[in-house]
VOTI-579946 format. One record per atom (N, C-alpha, C): residue in three letters; x negated, y, z. Coordinates in steps of 0.05 Angstrom, whole numbers, plus 32768, in hexadecimal, padded with zeros to 4 digits. Last residue first. Layout:
alaXYZ ...
//
This chain:
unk802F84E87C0E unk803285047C15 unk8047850D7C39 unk7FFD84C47BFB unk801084C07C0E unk801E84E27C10 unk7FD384C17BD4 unk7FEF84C77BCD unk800784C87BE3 unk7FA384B17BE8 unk7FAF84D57BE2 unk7FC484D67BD2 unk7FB3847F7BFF unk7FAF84947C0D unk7FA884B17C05 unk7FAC84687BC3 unk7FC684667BD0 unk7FC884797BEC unk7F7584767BB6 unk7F8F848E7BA8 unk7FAD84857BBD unk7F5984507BD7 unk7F5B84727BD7 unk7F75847D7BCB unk7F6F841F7BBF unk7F74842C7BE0 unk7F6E844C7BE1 unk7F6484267B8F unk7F7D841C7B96 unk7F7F842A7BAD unk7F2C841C7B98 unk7F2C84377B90 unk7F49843A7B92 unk7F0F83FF7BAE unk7F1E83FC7BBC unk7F2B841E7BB3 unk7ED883E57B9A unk7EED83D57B8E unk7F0D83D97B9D unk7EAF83FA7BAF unk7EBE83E87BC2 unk7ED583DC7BAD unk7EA3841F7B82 unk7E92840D7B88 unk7E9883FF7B96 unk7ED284467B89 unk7ED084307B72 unk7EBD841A7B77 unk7EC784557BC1 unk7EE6844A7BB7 unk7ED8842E7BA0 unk7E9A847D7BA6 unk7E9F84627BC0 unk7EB084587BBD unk7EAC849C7B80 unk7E9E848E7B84 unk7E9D84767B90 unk7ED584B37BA4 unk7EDA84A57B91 unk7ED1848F7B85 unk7EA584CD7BCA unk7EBE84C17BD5 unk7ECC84AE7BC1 unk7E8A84F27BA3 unk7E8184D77BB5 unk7E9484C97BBB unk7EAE851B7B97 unk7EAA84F87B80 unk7E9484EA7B92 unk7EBD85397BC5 unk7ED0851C7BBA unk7EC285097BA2 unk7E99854C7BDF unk7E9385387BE5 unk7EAE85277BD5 unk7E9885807BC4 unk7E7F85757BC7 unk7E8785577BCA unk7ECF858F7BCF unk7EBF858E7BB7 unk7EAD857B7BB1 unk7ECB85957C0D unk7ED685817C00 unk7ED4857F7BDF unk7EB185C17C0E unk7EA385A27C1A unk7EB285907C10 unk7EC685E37BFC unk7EB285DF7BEB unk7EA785C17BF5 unk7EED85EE7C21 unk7EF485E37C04 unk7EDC85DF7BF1 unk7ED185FF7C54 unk7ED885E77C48 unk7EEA85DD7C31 unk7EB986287C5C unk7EB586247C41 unk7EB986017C35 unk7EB7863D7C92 unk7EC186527C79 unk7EC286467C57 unk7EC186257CC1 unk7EB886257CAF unk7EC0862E7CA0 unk7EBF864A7D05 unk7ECE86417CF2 unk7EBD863D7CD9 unk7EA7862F7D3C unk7EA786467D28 unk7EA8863A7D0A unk7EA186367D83 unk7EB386217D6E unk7EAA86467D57 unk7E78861D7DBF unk7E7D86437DA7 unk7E8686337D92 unk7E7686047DFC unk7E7886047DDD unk7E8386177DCF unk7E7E86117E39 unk7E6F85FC7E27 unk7E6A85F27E0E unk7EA0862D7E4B unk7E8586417E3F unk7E76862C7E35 unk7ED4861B7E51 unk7EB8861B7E64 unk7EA6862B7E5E unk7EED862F7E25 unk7EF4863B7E40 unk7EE1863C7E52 unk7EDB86037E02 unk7ED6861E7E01 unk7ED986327E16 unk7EF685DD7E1B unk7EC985D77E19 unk7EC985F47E19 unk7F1F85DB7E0F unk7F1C85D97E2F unk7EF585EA7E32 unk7F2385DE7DDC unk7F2585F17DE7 unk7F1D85F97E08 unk7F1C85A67DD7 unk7F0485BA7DCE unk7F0985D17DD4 unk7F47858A7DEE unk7F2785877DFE unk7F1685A07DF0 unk7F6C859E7DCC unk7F6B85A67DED unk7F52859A7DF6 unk7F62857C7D98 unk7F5F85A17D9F unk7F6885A67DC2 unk7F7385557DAE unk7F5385537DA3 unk7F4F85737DB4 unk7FA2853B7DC3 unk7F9085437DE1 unk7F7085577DCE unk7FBE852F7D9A unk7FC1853C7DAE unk7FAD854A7DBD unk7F9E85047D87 unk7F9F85177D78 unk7FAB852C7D88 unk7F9684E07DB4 unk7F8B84E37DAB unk7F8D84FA7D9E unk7FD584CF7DB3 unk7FC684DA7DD7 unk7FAB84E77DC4 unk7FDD84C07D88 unk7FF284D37D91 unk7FE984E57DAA unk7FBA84957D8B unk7FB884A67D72 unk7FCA84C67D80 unk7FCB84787DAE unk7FBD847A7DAA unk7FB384907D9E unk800884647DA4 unk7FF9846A7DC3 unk7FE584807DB8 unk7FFA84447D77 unk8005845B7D6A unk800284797D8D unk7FE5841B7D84 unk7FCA842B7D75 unk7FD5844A7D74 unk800683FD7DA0 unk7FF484117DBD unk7FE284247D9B unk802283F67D76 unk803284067D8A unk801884117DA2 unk7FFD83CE7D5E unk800B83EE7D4D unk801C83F87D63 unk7FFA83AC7D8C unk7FE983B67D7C unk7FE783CC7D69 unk802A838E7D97 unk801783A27DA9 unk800483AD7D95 unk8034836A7D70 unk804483767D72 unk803A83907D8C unk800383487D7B unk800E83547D5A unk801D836B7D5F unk800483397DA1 unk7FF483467D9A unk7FFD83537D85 unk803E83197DAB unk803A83317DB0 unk801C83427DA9 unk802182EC7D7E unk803D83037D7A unk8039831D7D7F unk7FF482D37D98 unk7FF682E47D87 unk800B82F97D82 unk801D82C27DC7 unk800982DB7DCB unk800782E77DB3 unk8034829B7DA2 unk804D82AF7DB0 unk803B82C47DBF unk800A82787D9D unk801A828B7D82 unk802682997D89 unk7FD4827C7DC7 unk7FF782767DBE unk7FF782877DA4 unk7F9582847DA5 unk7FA5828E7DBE unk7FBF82807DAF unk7F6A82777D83 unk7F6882677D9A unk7F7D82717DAE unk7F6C82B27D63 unk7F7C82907D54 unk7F74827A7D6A unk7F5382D07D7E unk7F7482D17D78 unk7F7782BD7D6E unk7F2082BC7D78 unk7F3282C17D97 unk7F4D82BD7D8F unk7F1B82C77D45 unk7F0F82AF7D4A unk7F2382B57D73 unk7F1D82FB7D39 unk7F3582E77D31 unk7F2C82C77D43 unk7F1683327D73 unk7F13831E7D60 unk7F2783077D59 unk7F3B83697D5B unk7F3C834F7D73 unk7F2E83387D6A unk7F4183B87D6F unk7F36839B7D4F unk7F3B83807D6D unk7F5583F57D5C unk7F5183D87D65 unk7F5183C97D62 unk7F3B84267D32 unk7F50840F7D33 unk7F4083F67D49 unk7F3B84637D2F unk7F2784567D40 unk7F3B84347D49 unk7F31848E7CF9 unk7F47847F7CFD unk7F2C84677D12 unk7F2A84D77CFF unk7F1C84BE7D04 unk7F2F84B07D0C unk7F1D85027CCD unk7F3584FC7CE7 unk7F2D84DF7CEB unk7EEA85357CB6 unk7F01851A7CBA unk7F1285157CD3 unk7EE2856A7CB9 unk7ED7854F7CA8 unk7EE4853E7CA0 unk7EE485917CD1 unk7EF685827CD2 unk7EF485737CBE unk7EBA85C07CE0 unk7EC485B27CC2 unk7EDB85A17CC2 unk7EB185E67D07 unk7ED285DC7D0A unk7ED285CE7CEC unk7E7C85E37D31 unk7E8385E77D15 unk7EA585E17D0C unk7E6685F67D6A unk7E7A85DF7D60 unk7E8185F37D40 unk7E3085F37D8D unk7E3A86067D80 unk7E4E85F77D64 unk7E1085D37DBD unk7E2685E37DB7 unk7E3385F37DA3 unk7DEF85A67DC0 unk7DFD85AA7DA3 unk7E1B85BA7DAC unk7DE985957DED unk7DD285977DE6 unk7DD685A27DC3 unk7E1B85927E08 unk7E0185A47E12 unk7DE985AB7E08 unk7E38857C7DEA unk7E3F859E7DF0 unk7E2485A77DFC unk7E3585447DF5 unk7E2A85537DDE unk7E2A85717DDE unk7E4B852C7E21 unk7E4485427E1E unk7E3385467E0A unk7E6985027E15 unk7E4984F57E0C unk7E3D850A7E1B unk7E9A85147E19 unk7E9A85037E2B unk7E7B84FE7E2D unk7EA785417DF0 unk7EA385427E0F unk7E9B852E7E22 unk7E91852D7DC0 unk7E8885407DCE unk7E9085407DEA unk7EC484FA7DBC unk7EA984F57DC5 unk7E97850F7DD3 unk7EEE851F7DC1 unk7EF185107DD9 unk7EC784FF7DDC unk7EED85467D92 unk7EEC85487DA9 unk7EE585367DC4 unk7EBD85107D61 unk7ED685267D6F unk7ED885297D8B unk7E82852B7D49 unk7E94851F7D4E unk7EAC852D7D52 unk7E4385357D2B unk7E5985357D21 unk7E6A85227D34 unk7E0585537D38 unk7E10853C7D38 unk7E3185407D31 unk7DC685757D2F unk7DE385767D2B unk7DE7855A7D35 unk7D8B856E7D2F unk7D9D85887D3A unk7DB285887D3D unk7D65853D7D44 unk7D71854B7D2F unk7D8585647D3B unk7D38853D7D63 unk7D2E852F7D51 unk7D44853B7D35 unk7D3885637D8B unk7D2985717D73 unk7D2A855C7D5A unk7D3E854F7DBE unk7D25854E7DB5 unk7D1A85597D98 unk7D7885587DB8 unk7D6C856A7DDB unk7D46856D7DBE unk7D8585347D8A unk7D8B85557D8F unk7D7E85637D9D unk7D77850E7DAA unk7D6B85097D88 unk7D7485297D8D unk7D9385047DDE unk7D7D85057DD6 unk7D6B850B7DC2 unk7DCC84FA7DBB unk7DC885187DCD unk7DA6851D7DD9 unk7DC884D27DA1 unk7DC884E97D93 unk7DC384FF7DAF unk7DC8849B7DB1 unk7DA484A87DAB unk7DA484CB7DA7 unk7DF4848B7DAE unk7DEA848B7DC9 unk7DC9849D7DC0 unk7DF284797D75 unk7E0F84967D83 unk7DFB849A7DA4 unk7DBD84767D53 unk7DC7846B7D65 unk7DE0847A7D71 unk7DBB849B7D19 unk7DAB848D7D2F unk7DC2847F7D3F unk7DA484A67CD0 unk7DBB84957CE3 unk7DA984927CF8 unk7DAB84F27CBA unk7D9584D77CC2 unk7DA684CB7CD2 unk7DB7851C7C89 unk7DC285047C9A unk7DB884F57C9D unk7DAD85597C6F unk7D9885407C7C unk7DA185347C8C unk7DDD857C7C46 unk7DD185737C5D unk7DBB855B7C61 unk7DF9857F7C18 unk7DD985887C17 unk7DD385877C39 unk7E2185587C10 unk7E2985767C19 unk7E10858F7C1E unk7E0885347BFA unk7E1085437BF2 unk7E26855B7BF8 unk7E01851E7C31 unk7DE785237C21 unk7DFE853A7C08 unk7E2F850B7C3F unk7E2085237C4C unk7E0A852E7C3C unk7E3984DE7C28 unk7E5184FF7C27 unk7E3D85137C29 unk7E1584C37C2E unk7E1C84CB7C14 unk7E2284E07C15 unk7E2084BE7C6B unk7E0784C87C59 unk7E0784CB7C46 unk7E5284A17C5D unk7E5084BB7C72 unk7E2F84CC7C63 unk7E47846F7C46 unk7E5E84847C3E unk7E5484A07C4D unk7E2A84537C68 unk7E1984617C54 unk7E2F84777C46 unk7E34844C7CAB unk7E4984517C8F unk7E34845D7C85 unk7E2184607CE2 unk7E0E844E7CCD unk7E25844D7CBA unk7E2184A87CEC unk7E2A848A7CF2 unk7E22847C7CD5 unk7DF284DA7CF1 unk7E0784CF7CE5 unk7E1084BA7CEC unk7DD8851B7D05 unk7DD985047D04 unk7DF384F77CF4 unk7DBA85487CDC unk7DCE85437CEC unk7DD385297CE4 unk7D8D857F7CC9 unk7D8585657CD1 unk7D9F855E7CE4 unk7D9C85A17C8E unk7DA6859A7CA6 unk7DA2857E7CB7 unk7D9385AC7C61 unk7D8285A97C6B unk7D7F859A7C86 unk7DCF85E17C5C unk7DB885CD7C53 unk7DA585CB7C64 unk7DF885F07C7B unk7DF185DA7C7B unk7DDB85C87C6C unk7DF786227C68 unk7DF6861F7C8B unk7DF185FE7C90 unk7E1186247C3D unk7DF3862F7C3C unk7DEC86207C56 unk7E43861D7C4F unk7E3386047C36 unk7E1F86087C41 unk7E52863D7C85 unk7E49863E7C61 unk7E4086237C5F unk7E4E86317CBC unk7E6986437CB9 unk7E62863F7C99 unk7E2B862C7CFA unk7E26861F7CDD unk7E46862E7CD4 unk7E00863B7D2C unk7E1B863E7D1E unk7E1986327D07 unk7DDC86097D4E unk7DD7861B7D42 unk7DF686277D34 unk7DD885D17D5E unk7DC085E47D72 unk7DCD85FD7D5A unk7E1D85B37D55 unk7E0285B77D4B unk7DF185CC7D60 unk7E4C858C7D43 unk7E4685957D54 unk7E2985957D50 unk7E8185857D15 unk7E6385867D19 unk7E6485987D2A unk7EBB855A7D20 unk7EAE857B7D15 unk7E8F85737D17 unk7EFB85377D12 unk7ED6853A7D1D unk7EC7854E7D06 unk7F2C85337D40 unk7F29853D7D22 unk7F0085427D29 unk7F5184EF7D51 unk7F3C85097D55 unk7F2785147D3D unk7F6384C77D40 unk7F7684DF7D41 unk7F5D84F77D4D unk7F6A84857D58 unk7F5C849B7D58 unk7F7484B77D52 unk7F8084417D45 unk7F8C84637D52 unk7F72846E7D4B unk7FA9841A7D23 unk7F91842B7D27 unk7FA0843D7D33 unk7FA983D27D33 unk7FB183E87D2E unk7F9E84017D2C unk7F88839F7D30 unk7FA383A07D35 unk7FAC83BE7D39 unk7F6583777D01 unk7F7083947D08 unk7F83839A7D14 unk7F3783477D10 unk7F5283447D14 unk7F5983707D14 unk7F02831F7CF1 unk7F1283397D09 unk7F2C83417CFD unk7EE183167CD1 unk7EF082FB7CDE unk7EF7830F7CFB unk7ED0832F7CA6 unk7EBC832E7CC2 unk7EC7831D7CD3 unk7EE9831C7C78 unk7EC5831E7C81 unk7EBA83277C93 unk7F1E831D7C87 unk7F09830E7C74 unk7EE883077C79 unk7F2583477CA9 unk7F2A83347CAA unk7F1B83127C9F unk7F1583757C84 unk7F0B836E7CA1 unk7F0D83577CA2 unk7F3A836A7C5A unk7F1C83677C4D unk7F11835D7C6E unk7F6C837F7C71 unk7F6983677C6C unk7F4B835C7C64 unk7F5B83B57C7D unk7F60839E7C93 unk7F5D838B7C86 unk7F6483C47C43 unk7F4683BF7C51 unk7F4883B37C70 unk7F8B83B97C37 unk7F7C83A67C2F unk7F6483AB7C38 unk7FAE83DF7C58 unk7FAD83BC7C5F unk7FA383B57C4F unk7FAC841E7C53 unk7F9484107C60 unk7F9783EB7C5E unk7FE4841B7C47 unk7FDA84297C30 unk7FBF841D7C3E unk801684197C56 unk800484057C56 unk7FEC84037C50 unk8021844B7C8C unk802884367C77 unk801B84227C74 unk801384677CB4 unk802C84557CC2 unk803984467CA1 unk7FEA84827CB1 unk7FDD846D7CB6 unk7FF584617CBB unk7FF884A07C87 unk7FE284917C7B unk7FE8847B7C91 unk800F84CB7CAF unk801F84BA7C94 unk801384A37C95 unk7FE484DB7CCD unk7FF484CB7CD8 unk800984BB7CC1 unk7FC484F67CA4 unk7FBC84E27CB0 unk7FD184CF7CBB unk7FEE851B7C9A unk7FDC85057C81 unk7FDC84F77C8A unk7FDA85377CCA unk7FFB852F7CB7 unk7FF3851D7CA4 unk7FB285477CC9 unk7FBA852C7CDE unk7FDA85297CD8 unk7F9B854E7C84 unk7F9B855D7C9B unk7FA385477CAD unk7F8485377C57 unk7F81854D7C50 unk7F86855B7C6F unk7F5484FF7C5D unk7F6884FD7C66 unk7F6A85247C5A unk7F1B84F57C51 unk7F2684E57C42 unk7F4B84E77C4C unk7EEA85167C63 unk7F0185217C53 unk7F17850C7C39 unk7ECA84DB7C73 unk7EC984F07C75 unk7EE084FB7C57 unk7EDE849A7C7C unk7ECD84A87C6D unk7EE184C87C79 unk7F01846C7C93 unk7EFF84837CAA unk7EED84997C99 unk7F1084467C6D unk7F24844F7C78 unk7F1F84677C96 unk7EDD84377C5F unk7EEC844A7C46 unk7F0384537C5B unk7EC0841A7C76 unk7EB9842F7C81 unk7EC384497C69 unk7ED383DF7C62 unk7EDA83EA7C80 unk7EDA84087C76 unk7EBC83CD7C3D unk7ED983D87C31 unk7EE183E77C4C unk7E9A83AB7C46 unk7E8B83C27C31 unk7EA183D67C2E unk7E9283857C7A unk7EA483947C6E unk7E9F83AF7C63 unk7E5F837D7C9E unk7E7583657C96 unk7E87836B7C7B unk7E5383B37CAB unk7E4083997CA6 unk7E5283817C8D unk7E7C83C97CB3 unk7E7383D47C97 unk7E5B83B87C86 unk7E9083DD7CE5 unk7E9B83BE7CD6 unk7E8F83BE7CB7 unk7E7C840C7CF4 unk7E7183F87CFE unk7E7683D47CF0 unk7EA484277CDF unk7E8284287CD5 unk7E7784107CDC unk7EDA842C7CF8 unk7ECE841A7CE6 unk7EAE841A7CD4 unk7EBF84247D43 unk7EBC84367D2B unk7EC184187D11 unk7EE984017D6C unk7ED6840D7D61 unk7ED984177D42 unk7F0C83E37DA0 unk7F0983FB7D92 unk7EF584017D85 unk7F12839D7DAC unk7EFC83BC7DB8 unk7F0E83C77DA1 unk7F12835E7DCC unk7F1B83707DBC unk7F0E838E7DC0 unk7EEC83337DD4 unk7F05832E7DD0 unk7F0D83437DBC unk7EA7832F7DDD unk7EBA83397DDD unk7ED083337DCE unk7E8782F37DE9 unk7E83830E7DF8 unk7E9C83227DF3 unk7E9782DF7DA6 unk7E8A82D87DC5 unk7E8B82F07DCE unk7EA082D67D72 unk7EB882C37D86 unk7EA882D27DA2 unk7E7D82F57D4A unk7E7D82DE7D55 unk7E9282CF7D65 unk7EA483227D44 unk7E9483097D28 unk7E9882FF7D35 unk7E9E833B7D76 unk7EB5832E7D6E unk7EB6831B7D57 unk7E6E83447D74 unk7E69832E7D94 unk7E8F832A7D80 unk7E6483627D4A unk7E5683597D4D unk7E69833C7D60 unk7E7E83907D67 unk7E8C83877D52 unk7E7A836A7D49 unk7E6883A07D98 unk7E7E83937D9F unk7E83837F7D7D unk7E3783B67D7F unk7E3E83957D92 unk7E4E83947D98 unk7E5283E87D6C unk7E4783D17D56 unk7E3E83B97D64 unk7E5B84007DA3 unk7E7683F37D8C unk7E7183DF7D78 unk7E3183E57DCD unk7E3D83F97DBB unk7E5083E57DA8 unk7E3183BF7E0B unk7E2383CC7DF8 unk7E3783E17DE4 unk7E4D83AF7E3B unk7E4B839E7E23 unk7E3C83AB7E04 unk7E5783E77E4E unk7E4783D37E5F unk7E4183BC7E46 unk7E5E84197E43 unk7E5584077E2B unk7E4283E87E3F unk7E9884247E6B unk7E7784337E62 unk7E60842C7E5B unk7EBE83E77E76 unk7EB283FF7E68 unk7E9584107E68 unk7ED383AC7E6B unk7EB483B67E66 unk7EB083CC7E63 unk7F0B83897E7D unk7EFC839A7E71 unk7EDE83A57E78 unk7F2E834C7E7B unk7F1683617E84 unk7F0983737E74 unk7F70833D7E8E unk7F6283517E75 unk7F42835E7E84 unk7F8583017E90 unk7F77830D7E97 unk7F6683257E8C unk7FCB82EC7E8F unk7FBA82F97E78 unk7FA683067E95 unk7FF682B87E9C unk7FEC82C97EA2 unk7FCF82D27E8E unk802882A57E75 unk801082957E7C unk800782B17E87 unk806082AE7E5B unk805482987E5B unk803D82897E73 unk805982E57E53 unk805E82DF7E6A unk805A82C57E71 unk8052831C7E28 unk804C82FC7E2A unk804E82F87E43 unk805F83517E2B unk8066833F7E16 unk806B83267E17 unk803A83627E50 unk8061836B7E50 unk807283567E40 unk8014835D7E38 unk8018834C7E4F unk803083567E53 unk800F837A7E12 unk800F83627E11 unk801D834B7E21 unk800F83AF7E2F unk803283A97E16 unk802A83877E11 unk7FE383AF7E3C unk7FFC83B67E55 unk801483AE7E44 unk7FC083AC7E1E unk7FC283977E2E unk7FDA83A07E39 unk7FC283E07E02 unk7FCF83C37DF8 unk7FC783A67E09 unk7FB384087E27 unk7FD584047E25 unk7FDB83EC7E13 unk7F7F83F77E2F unk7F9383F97E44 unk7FAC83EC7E3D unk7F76840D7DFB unk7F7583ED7DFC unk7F8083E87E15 unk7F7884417DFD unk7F8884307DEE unk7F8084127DEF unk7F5B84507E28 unk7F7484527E2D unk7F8584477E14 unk7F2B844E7E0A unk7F27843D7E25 unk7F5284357E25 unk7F3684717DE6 unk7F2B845B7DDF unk7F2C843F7DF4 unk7F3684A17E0B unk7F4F849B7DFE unk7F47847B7DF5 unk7F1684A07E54 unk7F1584A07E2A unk7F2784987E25 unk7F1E848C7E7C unk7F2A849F7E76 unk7F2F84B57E56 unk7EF384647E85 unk7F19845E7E8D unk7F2784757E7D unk7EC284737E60 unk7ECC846A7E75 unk7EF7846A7E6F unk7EA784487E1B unk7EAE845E7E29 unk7EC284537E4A unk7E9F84227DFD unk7E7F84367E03 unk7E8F843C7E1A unk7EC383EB7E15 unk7EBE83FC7E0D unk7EA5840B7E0D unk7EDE83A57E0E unk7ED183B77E11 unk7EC783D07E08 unk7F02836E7E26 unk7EFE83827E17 unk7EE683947E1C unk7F1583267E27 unk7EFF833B7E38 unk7F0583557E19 unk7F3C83027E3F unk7F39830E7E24 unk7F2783297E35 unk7F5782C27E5A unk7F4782E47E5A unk7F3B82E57E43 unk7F8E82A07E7A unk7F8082AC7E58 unk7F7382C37E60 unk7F8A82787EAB unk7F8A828E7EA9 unk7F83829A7E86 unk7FAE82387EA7 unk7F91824D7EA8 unk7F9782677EA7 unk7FDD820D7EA2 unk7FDF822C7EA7 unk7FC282447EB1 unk7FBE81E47E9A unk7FD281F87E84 unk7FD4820D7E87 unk7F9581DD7EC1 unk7F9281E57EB2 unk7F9D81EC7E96 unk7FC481D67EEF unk7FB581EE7EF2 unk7FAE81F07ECB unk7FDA81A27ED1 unk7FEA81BE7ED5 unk7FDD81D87ED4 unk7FA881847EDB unk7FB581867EBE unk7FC981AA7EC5 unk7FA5818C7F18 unk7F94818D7F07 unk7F9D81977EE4 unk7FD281747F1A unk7FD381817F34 unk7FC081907F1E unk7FD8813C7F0A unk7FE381447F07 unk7FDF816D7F0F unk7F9D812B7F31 unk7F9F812E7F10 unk7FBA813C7F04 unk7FBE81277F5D unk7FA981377F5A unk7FA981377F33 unk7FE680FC7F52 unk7FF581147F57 unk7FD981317F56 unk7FB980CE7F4F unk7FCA80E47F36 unk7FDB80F77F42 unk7FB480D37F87 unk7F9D80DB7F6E unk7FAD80E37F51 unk7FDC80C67F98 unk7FD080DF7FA3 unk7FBC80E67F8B unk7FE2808B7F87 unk7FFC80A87F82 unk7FEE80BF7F85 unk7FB580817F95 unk7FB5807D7F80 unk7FCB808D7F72 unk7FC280797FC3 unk7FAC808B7FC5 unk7FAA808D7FA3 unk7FF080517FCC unk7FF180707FD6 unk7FD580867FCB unk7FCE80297FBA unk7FEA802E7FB1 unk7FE880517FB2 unk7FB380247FE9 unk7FAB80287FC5 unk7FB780307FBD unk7FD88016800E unk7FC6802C8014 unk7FBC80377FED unk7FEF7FE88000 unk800080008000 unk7FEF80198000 
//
C-alpha cells in the first residue's frame, strides 16, 4: 500500500510539475538607449500595457533595459536577427539597412512635405513593402511606427543659407541615403556613433549634428551645439520592431494581440511625440540653452536633394514606394 501511495504522490508531483510548466511565465525582454521618460521608452510601455490587456491566457513578463544597458539601437537590431538578448526595441530605420537596402527609404531626409503628410503616409499602406522587405531579410517583425519628431541641425555656429552649409563638418547616421543627401547639400557628412556625437562636437572632431527635440534634450547636445538651425529635414518615422524568430515561438492568440497593440501604442506614440517636439525646443529656448534660427533657404534644400532621393528609390527598386508617398495628399 505504502508503494502504492508513494507512487500516487509521485505522479501527483509530475502532475504538479507539467502544470507549473504550461503555465511558465512568457518574457519578452525589451530595450532602450533611452530613460523611462523618453517617448521611445514610453511607447513600448504602452504596447506591453495593450498586450497584456489583450492576452490573459498566461501571465507576460515584460523586462526592460533602459539607458542603453543592452547597448545601441544597431544591437538591439542585430540581437533581434538573431532570436537572442532582445525581444522588442524601437529603432532607427538606418539601423535595418544592414539586412534591408529598402529600410532607410522610409525615414530619408525631405521625404515627407510637413506632419500632415506625415501622419496621412503613415495610416495607409503606402510603407508595407518595405515592412515587408524587413521582414524578409532581416527576419523582424514591424509592428507599427511612431516617431513624429521634426529633426533640425544642431551646430557650434548659426547656419540660416546654403552658403552656411558648405563644408560643414556634421555628423550623420549610418543610411548612405543621408550622406548622399547631405553631400549634396555641399555639406561634410561623417558617420559616427549617436553616443560619440556630443564628444566628436566638445573635441572639434565635427561641428554639427542633426536631431529631434527629444534626442537634443535628453543626449544634451544643447551644450555643446547650441545654435538650432530650424531645417526641418525630416520627420522621423521611429517603428517598433519584434523579432520574428520570438513572435513565431509565442500563442497565436499573443501574436493577435501583438498585432493588434502595435498600430494603437505606434499611433500612442507619434501623437505624444509630435506633440511634445516644439514644446521641448521652446522649453531649451526659455532656458537660455539654445538660439533656434530660421532657415531661409529651404526650398533650395529640397532642390538639391530630390534627384538623390529618386535616385535612391530607383536603385532599391522601390521607386513605386516613393511616388505612392508623394501622392498621398
Amino acid at each position: 500500500m505504502a508503494a502504492v501511495c508513494l507512487v500516487g504522490v509521485a505522479g501527483l508531483a509530475v502532475n504538479a510539475v507539467a502544470v507549473t510548466l504550461a503555465k511558465a511565465d512568457i518574457t519578452l525582454v525589451g530595450a532602450s538607449q533611452f530613460d523611462e521618460n523618453h517617448v521611445y521608452t514610453r511607447h513600448m510601455r504602452e504596447f506591453e500595457e495593450l498586450v497584456s490587456a489583450c492576452y490573459t491566457d498566461e501571465p507576460i513578463t515584460w523586462e526592460m533595459h533602459p539607458n542603453s544597458e543592452l547597448g545601441l539601437e544597431k544591437d538591439y537590431v542585430a540581437y533581434m536577427n538573431q532570436g537572442l538578448s532582445v525581444d522588442y526595441a524601437v529603432a532607427s530605420p538606418a539601423h535595418m539597412s544592414t539586412f534591408s537596402q529598402m529600410a532607410p527609404l522610409m525615414d530619408m531626409p525631405f521625404l515627407f512635405r510637413d506632419l500632415d503628410h506625415w501622419n496621412k503616409v503613415l495610416e495607409t499602406d503606402a510603407m508595407q513593402p518595405v515592412a515587408d522587405d524587413i521582414l524578409e531579410k532581416a527576419d523582424i517583425r514591424l509592428l507599427g511606427y511612431g516617431g513624429g519628431g521634426v529633426r533640425n541641425i544642431f551646430a557650434t555656429k548659426p547656419l540660416t543659407t546654403m552658403e552656411d552649409l558648405k563644408g560643414l563638418s556634421i555628423r550623420m547616421q549610418g543610411a548612405p541615403i543621408w550622406t548622399s543627401v547631405f553631400n549634396a547639400l555641399g555639406a561634410a557628412p561623417t558617420v559616427i556613433a549617436y553616443n560619440e556625437i556630443y564628444n566628436g562636437i566638445q573635441t572639434g572632431v565635427i561641428q554639427a549634428g542633426e536631431n529631434e527635440a527629444a534626442g537634443v534634450e535628453q543626449m544634451k547636445f544643447y551644450e555643446v551645439g547650441p545654435q538650432l538651425s530650424l531645417t526641418q529635414h525630416a520627420i522621423t518615422i521611429r517603428p517598433l520592431f519584434i523579432s520574428n524568430k520570438t513572435y513565431q515561438r509565442l500563442p497565436e492568440k499573443l501574436q493577435q494581440c501583438i498585432d493588434q497593440a502595435g498600430p494603437e501604442a505606434a499611433k500612442f506614440a507619434r501623437e505624444a511625440e509630435s506633440s511634445e517636439d516644439s514644446q521641448k525646443i521652446q522649453a531649451l529656448v526659455e532656458q537660455g540653452l539654445l538660439t533656434t534660427h530660421e532657415f531661409t533657404e529651404r526650398d533650395k534644400m529640397i532642390e538639391a536633394a530630390t534627384p538623390v532621393l529618386e535616385a535612391y528609390a530607383e536603385e532599391l527598386g522601390a521607386t513605386d514606394v516613393l511616388k505612392a508617398v508623394q501622392a498621398v495628399q
